[in-house]
C-alpha positions in Angstrom: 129.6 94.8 97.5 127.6 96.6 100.0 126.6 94.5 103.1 122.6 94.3 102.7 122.4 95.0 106.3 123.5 98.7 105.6 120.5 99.2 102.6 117.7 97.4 104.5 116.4 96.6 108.1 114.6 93.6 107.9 112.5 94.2 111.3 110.9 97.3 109.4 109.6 96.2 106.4 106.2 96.6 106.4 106.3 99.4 109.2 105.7 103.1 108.9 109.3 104.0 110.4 112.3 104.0 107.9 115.5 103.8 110.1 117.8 103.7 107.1 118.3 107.0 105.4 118.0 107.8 101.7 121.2 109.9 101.7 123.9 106.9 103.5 122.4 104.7 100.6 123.0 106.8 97.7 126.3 107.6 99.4 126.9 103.6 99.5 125.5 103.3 96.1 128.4 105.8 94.6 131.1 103.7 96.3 130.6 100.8 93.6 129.6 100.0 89.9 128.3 97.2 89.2 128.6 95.3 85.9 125.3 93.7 83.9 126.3 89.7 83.5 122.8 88.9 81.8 119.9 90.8 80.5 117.4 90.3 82.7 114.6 91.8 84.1 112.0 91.8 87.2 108.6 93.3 86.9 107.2 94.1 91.0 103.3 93.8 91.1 101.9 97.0 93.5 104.3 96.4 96.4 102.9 99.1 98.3 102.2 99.6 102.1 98.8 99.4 102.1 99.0 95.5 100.4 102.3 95.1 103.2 101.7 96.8 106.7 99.8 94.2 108.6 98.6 96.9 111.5 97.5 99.8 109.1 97.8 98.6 105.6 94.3 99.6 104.2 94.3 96.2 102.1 97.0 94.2 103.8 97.3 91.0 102.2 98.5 87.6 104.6 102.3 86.5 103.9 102.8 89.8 101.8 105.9 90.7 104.6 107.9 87.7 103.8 107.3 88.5 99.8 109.1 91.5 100.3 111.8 90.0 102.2 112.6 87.3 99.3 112.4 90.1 97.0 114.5 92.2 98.5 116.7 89.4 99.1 116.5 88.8 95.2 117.1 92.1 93.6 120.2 91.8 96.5 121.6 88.5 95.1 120.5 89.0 91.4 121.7 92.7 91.3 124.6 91.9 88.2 121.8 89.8 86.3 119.5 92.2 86.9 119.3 95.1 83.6 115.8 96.7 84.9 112.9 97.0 87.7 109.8 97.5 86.3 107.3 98.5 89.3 103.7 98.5 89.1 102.0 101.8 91.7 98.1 100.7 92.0 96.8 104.5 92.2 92.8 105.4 93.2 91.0 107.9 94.2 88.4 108.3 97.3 85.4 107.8 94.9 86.7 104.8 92.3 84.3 103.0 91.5 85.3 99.9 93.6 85.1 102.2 96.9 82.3 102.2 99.4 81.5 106.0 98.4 79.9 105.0 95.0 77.7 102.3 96.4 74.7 102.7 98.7 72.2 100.2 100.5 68.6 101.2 100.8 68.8 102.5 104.1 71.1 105.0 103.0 74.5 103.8 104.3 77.8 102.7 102.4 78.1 99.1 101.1 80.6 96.8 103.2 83.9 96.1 101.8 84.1 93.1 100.2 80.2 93.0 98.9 79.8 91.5 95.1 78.5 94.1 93.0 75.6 92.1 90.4 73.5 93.1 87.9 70.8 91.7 90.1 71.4 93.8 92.9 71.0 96.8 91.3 67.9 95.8 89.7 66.4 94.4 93.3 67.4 97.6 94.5 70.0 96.0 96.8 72.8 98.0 96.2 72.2 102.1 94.9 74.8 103.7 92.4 75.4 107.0 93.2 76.0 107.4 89.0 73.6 105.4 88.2 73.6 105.1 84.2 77.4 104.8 84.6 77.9 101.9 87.4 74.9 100.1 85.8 76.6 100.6 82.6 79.4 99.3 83.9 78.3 96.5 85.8 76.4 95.0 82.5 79.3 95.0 80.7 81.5 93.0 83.6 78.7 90.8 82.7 78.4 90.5 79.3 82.0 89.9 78.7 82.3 87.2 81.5 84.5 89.3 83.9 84.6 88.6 87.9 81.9 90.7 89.1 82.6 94.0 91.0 84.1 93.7 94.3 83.9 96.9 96.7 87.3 96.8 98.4 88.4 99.1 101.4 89.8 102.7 99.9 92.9 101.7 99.4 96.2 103.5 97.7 94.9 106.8 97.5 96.8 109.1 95.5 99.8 110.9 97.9 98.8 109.0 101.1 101.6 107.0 103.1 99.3 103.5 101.9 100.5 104.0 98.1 104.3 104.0 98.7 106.0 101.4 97.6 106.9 99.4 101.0 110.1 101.6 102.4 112.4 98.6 102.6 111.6 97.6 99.4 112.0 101.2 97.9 115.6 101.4 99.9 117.0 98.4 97.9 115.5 100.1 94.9 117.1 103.3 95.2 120.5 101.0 95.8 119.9 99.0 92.8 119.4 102.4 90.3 122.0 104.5 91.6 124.7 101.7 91.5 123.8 100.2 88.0 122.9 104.4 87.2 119.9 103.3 85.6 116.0 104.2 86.9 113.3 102.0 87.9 110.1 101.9 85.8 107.6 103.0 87.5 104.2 102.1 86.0 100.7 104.0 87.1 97.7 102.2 87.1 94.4 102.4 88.0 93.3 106.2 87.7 90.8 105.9 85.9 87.9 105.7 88.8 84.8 104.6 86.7 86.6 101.1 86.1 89.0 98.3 88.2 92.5 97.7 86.8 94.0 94.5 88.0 96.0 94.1 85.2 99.0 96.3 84.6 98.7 96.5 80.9 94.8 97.5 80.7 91.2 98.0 82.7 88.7 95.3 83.2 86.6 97.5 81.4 87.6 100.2 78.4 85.4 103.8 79.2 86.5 105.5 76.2 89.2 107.6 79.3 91.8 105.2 79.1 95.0 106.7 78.3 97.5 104.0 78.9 101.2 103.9 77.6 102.4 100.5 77.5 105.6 100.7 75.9 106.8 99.2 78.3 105.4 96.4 77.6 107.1 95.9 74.6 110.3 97.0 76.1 110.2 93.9 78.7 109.5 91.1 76.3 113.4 91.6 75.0 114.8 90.5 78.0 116.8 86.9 78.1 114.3 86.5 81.2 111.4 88.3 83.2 110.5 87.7 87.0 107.3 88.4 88.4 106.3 88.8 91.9 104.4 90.9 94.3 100.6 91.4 95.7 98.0 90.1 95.6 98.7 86.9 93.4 95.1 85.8 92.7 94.0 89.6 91.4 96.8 91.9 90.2 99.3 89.5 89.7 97.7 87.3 87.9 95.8 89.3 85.5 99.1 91.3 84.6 100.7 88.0 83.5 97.3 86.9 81.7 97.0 90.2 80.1 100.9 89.8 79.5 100.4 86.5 77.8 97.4 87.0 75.7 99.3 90.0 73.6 101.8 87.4 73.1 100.1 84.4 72.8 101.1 83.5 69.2 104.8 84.3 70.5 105.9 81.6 73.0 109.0 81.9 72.9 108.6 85.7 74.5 105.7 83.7 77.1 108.1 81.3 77.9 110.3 84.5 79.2 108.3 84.4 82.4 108.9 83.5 85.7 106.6 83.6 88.2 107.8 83.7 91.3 105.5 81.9 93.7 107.1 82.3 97.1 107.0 86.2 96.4 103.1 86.9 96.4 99.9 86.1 98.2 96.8 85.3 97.7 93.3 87.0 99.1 91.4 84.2 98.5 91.7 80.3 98.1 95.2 79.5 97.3 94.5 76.1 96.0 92.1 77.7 93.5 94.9 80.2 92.6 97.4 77.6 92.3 95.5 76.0 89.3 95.0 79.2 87.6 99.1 79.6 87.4 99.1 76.1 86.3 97.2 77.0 83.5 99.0 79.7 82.5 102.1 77.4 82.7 100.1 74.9 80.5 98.9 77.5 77.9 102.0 80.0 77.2 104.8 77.8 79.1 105.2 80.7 81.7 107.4 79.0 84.7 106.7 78.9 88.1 109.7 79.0 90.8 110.7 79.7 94.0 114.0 81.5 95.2 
């Protein structure tokens, strides 16, 4: 087996310098074969620089470095148990509708990151839709179906920029991992749409009538003996993907029971604590597990 210190360079991940290149690790990849011993899988939760790079990360989230050491360290030591990597890309646009260009105060400057988007506001004149029939629209709906409200987050994993690569440390071991097992990670694009959020993987918080999602892949990953979950941020995209996850199958435990979360791999944004108790539901409700490694 490849020594890990020839794939990755732990002191970069996180950083915009890759000091490892693509071509010694496809070259290292070609000098072995490794076998399957199990079936399982490991689904990555938008692992992407902006979310990992503490200095310029757009959305950087606290502890994500360390996640994407134990993962790497993970896929490293798990490689032969390993059949697939199933890898979420979180992918907006300058103007989605949880960006600061879509949302105005009165005095005619752009809403602050991190403002709560209410019914309320809009009415009071608080906050000023640039669409207004469509963000009303929208915002009514959050409502009515008991969703979190809108949150205007800083742009984050535009469409091409360095911010919506996967983290480059991460994406070395996952170049090892396919070109030694001669497989291909599954790469899964969400959140285009820019009228509505998407933490969840597997659909929108909202439904416009533009959602084109395929999510075969959903129903691919539920046949594995086992499927490990990790990556950023745990109390939003995380989470919802293993909700969303676990609702489609909720009258199928034994495919629920399939997960494993794995906590030391993600952070939170917000109150841990609170998070914690969420996961613990979802342990309670669909026997999802919840490790460390």
């Amino acid at each position: 087996m490849i020594d890990l210190k020839n794939i990755v360079n732990e002191k970069y991940i996180g950083k915009e310098e890759n000091p490892i290149n693509q071509n010694e690790i496809y070259n290292f990849a070609s000098s072995v074969n490794i076998k399957n011993n199990k079936n399982e899988a490991l689904l990555i939760i938008d692992a992407q620089r902006d979310f990992i790079d503490m200095e310029k990360g757009a959305l950087a989230v606290k502890g994500a470095t360390e996640d994407i050491k134990r993962i790497i360290k993970f896929i490293y030591d798990n490689i032969e148990n390993l059949s697939s990597i199933y890898t979420t890309i979180d992918t907006h646009s300058y103007d989605s509708i949880f960006h600061p260009f879509l949302w105005k105060t009165p005095n005619g400057e752009y809403v602050k990151p991190f403002t709560e988007i209410t019914l309320e506001k809009i009415e009071n004149k608080e906050v000023i839709p640039v669409y207004k029939d469509i963000q009303t629209d929208y915002v009514k709906k959050l409502k009515e179906q008991g969703s979190q409200n809108l949150i205007i987050w800083t742009y984050h994993c535009i469409y091409g920029t360095d911010g919506w690569l996967i983290e480059k440390q991460l994406s070395n071991i996952l170049a090892f991992f396919e070109a030694s097992k001669k497989t291909s990670i599954n790469k899964i694009i969400k959140g285009t749409d820019k009228f509505t959020e998407m933490y969840g993987a597997i659909k929108p918080e909202v439904m416009t009538g533009k959602n084109n999602y395929n999510n075969d892949w959903v129903k691919e990953i539920k046949n594995y003996e086992k499927i490990f979950v990790c990556g950023e941020a745990k109390d939003y995209c995380v989470y919802e993907t293993i909700k969303q996850f676990c609702e489609i199958y909720k009258s199928e435990k034994n495919i629920t029971e399939k997960i494993y979360f794995m906590n030391n791999c993600s952070s939170s944004i917000g109150d841990e604590n609170i998070c914690n108790k969420k996961y613990e539901e979802l342990a309670n409700n669909y026997g999802i597990k919840l490790i460390t490694v």
